[in-house]
Backbone as CSV, one residue per row, in Angstrom:
resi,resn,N_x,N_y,N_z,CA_x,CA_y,CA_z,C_x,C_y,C_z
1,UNK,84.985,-39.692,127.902,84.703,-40.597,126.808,85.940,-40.629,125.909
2,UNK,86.294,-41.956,125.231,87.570,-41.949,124.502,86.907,-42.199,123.258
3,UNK,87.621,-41.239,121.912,87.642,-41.768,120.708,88.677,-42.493,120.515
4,UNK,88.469,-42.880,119.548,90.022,-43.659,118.568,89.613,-43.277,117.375
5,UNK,90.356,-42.727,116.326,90.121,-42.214,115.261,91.385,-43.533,114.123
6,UNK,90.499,-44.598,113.623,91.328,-45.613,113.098,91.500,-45.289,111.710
7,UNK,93.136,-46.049,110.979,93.140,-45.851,109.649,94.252,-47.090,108.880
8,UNK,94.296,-47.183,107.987,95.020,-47.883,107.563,96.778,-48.511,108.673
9,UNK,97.394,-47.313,108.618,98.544,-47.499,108.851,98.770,-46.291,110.275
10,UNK,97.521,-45.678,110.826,97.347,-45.246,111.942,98.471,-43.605,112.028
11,UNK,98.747,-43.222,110.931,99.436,-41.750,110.850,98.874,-40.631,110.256
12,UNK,98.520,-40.528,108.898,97.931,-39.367,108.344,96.850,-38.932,108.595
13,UNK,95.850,-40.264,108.344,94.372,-40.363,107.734,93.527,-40.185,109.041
14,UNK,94.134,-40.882,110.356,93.598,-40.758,111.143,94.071,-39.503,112.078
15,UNK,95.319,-39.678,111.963,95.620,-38.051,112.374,94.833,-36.564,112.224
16,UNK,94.034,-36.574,111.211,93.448,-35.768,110.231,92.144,-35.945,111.026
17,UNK,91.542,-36.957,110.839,89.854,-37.076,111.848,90.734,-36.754,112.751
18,UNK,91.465,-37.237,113.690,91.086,-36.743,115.179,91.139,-34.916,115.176
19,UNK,92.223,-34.501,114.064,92.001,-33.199,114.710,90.537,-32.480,114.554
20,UNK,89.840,-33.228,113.729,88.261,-32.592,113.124,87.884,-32.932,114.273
21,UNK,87.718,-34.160,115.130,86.448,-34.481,115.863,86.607,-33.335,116.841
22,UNK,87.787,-33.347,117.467,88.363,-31.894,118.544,87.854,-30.850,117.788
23,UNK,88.124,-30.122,117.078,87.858,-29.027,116.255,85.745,-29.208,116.631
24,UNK,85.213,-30.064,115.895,84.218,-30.183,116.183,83.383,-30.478,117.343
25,UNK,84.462,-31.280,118.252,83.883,-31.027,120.117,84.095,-29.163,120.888
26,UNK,84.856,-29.034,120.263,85.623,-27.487,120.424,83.946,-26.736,119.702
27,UNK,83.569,-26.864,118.756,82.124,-25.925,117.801,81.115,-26.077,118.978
28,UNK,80.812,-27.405,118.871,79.673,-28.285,119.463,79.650,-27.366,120.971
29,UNK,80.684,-26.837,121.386,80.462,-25.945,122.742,80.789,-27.003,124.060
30,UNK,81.596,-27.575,123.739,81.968,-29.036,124.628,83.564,-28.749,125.038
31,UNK,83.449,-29.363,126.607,85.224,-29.089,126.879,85.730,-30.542,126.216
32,UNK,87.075,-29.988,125.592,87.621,-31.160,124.886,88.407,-31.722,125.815
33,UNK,88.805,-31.397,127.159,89.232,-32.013,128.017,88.853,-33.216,128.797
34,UNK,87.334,-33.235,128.760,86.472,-34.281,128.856,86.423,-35.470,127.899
35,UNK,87.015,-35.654,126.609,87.309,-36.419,125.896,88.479,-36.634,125.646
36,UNK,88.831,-37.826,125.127,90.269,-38.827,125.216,90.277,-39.014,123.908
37,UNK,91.118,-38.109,122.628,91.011,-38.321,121.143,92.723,-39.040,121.075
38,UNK,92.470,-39.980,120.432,93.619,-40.842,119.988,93.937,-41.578,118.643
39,UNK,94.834,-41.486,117.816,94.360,-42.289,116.384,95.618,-43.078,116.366
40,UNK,95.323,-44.378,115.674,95.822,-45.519,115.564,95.798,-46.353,114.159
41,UNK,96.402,-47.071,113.967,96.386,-48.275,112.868,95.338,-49.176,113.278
42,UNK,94.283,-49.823,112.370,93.866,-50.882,112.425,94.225,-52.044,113.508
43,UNK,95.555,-52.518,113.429,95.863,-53.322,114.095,96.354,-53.288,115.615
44,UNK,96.026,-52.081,115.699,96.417,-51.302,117.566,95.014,-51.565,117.976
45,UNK,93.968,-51.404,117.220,92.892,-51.848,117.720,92.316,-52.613,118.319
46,UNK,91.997,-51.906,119.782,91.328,-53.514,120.414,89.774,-53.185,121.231
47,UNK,89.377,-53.763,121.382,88.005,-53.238,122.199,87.873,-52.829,123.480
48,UNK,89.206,-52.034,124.172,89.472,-51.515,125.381,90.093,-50.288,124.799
49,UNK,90.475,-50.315,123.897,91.305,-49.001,123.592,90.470,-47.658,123.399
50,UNK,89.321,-47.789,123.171,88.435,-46.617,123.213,86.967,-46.853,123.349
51,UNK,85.988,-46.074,123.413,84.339,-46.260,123.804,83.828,-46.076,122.435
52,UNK,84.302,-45.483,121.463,84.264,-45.465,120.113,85.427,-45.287,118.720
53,UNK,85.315,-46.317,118.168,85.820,-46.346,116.721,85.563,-45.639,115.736
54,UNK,86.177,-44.452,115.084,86.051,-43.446,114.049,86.963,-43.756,112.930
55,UNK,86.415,-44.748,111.998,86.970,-45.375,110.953,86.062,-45.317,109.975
56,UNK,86.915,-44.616,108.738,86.411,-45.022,107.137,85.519,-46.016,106.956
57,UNK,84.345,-46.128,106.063,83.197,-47.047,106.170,83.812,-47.893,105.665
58,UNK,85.235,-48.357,104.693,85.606,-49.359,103.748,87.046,-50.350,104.726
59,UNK,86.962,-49.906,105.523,88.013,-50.192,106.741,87.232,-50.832,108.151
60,UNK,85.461,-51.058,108.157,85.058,-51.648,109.255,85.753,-52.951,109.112
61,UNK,85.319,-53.603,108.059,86.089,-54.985,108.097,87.197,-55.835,108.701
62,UNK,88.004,-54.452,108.539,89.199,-54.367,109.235,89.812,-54.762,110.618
63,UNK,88.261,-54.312,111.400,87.888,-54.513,112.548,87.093,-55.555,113.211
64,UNK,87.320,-56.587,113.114,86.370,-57.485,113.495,86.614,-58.329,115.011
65,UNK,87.610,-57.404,115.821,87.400,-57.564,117.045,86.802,-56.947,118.009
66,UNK,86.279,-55.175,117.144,85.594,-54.639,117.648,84.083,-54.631,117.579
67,UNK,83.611,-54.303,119.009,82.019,-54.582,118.575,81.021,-53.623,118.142
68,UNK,80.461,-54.277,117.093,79.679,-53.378,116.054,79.268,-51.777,116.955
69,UNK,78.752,-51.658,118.121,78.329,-50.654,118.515,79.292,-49.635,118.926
70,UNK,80.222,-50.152,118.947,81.535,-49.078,119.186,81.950,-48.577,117.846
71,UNK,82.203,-49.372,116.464,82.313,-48.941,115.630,81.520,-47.747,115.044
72,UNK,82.506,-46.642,114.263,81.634,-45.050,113.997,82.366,-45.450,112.525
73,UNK,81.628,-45.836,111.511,81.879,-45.782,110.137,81.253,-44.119,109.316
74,UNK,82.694,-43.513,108.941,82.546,-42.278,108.283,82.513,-42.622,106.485
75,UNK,81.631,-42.222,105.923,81.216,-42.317,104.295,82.424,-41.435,104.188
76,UNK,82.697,-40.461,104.744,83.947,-39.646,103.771,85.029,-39.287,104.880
77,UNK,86.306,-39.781,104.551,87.307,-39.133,106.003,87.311,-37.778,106.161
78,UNK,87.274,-37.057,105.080,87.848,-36.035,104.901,86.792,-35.184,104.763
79,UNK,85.963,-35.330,104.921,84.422,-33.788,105.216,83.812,-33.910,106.088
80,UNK,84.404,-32.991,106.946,84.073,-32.776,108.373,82.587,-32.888,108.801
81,UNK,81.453,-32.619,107.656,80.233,-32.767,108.420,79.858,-33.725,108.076
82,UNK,80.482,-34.941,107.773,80.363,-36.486,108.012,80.525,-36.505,109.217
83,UNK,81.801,-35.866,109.377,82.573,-36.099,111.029,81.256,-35.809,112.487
84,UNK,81.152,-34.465,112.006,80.409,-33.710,112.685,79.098,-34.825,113.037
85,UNK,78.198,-35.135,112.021,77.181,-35.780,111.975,77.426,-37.240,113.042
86,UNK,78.256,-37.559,112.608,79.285,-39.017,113.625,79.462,-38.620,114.767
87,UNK,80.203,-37.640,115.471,80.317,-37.105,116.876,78.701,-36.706,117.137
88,UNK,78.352,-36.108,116.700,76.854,-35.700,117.477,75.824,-36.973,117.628
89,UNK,75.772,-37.996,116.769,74.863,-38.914,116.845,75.477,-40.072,118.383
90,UNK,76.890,-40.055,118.455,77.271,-40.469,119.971,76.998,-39.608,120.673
91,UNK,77.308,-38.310,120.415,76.777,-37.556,122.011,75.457,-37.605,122.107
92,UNK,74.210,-37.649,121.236,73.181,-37.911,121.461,72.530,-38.980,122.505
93,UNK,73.470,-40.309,122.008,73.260,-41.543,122.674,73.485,-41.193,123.933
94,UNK,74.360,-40.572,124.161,74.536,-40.577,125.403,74.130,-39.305,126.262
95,UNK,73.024,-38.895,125.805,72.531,-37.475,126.165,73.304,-36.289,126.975
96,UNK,74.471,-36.114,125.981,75.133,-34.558,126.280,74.996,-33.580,125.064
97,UNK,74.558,-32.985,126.110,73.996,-31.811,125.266,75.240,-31.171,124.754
98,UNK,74.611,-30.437,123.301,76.046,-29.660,122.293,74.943,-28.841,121.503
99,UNK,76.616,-28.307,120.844,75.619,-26.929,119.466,74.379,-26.468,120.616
């Protein structure tokens, strides 16, 4: 499964989620090798580039070539059990088991 961890200008902000979601596939008891974490700018964005979008809730907009169900809107970049809560509700969907 591929994330994309999106952000403004695709260096810090998203740099920062991807290392949480790993960190948090790494908790969750999951090989992180099995996932494809990548972060990008807004505008690298396309609806092949990953199976889910991990972007700031004020930055979906941003996105309007991607489709709503791929999009993962986080209320806070920066507190991981936003993050956390966001990765587990996809692995749910897709029934792999974690934690």
């Amino acid at each position: 499964m591929k994330f994309a961890c999106v952000c403004q200008s695709g260096l810090g902000t998203s740099f920062m989620v991807q290392m949480n979601l790993q960190a948090i596939l790494q908790e969750e008891g999951l090989d992180v090798n099995e996932f494809q974490l990548d972060h990008m700018d807004v505008g690298s964005a396309t609806p092949e580039a990953a199976d889910y979008f991990f972007v700031e809730a004020t930055l979906v907009t941003a996105l309007p070539n991607i489709p709503a169900e791929k999009i993962v809107p986080l209320a806070s970049i920066i507190d991981k059990e936003v993050a956390r809560e966001a990765v587990n509700g996809v692995l749910e969907r897709h029934g792999i088991n974690h934690g």
